[in-house]
DRENFIZA-824970 format. One line per field, with one value per atom (N, C-alpha, C, O, CB): residue number from 1; residue in one letter; x negated, y, z. Coordinates in Angstrom, 3 decimals. Glycine has a CB too. Layout:
N
nr: c(NUM  ...)
rest: c(A  ...)
x: c(X  ...)
y: c(Y  ...)
z: c(Z  ...)
//
This chain:
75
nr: c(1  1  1  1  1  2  2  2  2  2  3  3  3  3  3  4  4  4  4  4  5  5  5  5  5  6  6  6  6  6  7  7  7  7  7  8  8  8  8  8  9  9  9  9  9  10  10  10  10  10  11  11  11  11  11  12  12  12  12  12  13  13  13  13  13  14  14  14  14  14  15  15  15  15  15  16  16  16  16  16  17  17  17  17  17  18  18  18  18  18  19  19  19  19  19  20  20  20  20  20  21  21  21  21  21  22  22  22  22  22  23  23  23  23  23  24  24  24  24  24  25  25  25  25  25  26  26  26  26  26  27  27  27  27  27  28  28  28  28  28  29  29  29  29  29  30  30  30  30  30  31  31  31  31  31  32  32  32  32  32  33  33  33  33  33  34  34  34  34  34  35  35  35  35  35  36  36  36  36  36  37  37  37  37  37  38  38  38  38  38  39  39  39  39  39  40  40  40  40  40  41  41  41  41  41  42  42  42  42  42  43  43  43  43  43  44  44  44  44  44  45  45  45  45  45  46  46  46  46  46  47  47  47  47  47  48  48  48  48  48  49  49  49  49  49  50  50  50  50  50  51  51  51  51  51  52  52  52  52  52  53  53  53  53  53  54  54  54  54  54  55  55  55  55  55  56  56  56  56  56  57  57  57  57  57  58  58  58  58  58  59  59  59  59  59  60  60  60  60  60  61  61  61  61  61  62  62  62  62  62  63  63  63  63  63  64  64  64  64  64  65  65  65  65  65  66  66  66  66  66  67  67  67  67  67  68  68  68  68  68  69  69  69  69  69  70  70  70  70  70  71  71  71  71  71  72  72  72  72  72  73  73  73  73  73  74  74  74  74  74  75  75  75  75  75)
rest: c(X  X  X  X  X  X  X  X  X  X  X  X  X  X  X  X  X  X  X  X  X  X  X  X  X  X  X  X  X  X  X  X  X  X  X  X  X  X  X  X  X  X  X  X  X  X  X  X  X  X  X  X  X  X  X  X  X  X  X  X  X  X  X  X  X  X  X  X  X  X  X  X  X  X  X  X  X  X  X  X  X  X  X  X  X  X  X  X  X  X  X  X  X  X  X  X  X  X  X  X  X  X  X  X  X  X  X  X  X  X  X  X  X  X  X  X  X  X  X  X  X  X  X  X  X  X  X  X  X  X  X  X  X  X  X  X  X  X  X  X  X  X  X  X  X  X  X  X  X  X  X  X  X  X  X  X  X  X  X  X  X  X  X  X  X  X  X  X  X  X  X  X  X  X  X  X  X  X  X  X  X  X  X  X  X  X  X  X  X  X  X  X  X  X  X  X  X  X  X  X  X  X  X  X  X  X  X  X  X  X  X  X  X  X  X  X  X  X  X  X  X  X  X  X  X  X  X  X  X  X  X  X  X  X  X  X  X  X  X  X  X  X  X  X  X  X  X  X  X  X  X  X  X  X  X  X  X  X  X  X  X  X  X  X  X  X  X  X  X  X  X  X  X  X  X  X  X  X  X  X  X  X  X  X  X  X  X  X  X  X  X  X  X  X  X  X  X  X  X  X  X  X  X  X  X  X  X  X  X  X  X  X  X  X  X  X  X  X  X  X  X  X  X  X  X  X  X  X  X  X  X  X  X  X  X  X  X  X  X  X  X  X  X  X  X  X  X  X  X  X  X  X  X  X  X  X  X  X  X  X  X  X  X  X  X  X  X  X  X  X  X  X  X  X  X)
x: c(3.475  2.954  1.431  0.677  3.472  1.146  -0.510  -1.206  -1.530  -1.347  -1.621  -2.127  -3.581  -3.814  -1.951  -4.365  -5.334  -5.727  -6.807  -5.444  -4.245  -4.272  -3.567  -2.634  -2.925  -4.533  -3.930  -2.834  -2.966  -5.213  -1.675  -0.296  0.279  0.147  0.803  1.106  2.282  3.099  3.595  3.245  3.308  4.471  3.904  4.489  5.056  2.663  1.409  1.129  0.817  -0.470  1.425  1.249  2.899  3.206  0.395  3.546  4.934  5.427  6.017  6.166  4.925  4.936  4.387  5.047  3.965  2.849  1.988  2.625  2.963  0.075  2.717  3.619  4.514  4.583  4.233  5.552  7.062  6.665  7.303  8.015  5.799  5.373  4.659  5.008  4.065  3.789  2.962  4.063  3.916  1.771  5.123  6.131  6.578  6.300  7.649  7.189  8.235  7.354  7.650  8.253  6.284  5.420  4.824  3.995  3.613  4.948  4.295  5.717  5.647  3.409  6.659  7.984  8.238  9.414  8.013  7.392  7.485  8.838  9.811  7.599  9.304  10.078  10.686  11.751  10.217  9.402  9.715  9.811  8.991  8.272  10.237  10.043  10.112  9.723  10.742  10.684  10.588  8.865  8.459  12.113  7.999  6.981  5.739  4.542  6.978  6.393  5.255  6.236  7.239  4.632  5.946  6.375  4.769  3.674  7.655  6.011  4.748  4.535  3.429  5.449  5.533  5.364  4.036  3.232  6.186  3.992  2.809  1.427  0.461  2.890  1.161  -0.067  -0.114  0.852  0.060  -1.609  -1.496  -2.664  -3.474  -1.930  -2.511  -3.752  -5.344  -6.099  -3.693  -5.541  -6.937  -7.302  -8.171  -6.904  -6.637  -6.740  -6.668  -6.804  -5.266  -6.447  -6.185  -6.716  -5.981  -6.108  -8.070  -8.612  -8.587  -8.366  -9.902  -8.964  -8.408  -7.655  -7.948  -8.125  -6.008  -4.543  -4.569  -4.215  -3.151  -5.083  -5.325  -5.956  -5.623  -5.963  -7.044  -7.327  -6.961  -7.668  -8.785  -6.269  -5.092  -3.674  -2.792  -4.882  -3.643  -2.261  -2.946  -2.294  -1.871  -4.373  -4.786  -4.854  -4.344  -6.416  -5.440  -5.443  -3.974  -3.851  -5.984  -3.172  -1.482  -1.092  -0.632  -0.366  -1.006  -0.591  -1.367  -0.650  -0.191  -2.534  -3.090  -3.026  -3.325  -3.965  -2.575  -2.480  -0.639  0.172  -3.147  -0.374  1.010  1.626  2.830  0.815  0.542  1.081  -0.172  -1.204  1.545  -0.131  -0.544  -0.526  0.558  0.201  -1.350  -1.426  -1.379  -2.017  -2.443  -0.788  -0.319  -1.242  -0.839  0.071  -2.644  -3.635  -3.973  -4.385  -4.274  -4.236  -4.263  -3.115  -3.521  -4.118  -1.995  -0.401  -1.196  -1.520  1.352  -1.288  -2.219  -2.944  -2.792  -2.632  -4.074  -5.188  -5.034  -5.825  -6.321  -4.082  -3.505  -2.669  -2.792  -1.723  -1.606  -1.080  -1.780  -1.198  -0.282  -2.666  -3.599  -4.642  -5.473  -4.388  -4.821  -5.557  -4.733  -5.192  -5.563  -3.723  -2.709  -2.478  -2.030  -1.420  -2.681  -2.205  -3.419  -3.381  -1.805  -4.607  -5.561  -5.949  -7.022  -6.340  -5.067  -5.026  -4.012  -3.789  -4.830  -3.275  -2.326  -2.996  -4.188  -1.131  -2.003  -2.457  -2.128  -1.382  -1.149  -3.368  -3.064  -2.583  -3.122  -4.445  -0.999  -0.663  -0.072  0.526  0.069)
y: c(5.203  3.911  3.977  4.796  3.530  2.815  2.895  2.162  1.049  2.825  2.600  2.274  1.433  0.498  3.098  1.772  0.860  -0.243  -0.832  0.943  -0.541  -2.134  -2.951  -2.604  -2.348  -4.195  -4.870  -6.004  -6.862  -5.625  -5.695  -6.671  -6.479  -5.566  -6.229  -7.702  -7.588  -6.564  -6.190  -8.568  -5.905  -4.807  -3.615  -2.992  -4.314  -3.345  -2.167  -2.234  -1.368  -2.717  -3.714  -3.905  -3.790  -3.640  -5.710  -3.820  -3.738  -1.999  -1.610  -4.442  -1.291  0.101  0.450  0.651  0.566  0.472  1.433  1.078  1.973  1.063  -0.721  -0.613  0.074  0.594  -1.659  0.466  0.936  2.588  3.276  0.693  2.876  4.368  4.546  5.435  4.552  3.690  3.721  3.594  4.162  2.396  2.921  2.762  4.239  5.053  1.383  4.598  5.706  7.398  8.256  5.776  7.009  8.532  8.019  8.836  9.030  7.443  6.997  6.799  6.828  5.532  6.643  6.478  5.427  5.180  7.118  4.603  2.876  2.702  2.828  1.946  2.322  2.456  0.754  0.310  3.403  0.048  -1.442  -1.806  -2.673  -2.419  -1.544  -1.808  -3.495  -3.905  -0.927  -4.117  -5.585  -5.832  -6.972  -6.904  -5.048  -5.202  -5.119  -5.399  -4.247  -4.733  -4.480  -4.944  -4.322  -2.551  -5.777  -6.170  -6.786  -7.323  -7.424  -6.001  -6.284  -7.867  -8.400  -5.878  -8.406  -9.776  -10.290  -11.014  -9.844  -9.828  -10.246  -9.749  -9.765  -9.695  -9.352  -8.597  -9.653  -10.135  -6.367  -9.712  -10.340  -9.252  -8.597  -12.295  -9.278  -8.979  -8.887  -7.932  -9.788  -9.791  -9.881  -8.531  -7.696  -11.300  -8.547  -6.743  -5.600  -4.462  -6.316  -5.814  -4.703  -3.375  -2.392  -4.927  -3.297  -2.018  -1.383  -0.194  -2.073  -2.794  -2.047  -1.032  -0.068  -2.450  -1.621  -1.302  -0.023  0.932  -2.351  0.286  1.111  2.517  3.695  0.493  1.849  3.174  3.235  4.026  3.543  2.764  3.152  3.608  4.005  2.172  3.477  4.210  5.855  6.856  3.279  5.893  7.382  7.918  9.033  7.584  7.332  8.157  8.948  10.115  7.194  8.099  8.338  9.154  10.049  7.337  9.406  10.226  11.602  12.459  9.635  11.903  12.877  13.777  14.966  12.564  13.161  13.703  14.095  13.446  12.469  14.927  15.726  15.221  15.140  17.232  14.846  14.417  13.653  13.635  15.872  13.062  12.143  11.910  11.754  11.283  11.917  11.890  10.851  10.095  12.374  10.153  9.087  7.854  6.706  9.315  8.274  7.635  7.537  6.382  7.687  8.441  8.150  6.990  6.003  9.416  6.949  6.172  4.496  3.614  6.698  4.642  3.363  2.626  1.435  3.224  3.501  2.817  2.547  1.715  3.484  3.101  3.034  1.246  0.406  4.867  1.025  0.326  -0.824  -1.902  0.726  -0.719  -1.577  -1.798  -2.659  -0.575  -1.334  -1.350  -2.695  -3.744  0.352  -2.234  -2.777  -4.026  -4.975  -1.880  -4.124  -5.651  -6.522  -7.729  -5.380  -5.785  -6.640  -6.965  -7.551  -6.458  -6.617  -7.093  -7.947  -8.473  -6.026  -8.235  -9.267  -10.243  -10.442  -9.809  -11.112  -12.989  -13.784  -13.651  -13.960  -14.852  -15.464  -16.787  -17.409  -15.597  -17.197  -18.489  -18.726  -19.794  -18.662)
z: c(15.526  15.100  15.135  14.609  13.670  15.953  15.395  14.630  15.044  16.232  13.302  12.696  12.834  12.069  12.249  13.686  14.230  14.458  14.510  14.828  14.649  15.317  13.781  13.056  17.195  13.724  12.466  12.977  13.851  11.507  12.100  12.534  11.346  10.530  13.906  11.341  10.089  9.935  8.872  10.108  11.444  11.342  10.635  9.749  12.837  11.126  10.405  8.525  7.707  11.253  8.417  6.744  6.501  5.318  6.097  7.060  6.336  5.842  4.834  7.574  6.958  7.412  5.955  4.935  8.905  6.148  5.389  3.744  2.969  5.669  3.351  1.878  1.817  0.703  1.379  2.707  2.707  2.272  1.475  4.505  2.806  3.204  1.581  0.804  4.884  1.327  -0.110  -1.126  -2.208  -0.335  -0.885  -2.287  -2.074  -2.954  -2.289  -1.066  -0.624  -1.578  -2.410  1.743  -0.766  -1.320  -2.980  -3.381  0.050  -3.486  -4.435  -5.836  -7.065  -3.772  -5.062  -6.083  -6.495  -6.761  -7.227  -6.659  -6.770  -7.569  -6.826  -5.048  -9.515  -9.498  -9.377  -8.948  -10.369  -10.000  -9.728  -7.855  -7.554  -10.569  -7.238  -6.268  -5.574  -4.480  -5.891  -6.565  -5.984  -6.644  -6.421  -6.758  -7.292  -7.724  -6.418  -6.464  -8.837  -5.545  -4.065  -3.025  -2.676  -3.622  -2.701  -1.534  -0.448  -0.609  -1.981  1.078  2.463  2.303  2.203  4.466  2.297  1.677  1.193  1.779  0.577  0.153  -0.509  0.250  -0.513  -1.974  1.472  1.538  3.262  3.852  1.420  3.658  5.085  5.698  5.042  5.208  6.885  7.632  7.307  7.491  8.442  6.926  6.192  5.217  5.467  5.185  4.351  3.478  4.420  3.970  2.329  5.807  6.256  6.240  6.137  7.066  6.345  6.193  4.818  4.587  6.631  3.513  2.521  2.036  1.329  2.219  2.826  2.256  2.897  2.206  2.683  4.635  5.262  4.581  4.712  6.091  3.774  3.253  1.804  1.179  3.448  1.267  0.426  0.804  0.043  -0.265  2.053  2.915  3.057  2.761  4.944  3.565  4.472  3.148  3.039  5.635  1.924  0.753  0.160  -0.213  -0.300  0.213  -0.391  0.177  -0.532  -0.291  1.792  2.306  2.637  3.154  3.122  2.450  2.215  1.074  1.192  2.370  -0.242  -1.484  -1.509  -0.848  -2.737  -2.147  -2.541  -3.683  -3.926  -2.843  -4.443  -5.946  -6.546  -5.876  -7.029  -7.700  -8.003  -9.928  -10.490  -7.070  -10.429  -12.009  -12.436  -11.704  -12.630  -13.594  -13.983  -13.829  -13.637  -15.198  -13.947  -13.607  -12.862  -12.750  -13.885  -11.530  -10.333  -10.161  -9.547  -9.532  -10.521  -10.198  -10.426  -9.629  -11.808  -11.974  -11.853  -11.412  -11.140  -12.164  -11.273  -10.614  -9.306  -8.860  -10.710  -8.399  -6.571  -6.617  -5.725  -6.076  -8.317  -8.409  -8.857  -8.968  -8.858  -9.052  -10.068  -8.684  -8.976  -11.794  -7.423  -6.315  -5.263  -4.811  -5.671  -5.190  -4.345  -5.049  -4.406  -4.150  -6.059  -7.020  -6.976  -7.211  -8.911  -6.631  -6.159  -5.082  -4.936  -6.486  -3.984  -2.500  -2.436  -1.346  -1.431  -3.448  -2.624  -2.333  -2.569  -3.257  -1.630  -1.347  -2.821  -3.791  0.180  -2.243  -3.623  -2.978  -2.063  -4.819  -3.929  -3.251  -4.270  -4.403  -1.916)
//
């Protein structure tokens, strides 16, 4: 997949991948849904961050979740 290029399929990916490594237990709480193109580089480097790290401290958990809740769309 390349990540490079901004598309819906690329924002659907990197959430799926951010819930998956992240444990997400609300999971109807993140949805690709909620996120468009426009955030892209944002979410991007909240994807390269998630997947570089192994584990994650409750606060780190937060603040990634508390990151992502401020990229959604607002409608």
């Amino acid at each position: 997949m390349n990540l490079t290029i901004k598309s819906t399929e690329n924002v659907e990916y990197m959430i799926e991948e951010i819930k998956n490594k992240l444990k997400v237990l609300n999971l109807g709480a993140i949805k690709p849904s909620h996120f468009d193109e426009e955030m892209y580089e944002e979410l991007k480097d909240i994807y390269d961050l998630v997947m570089k790290k192994n584990s994650f401290s409750p606060n780190e958990m937060q603040a990634l979740v508390e990151e992502l809740g401020s990229l959604r769309k607002n409608k």
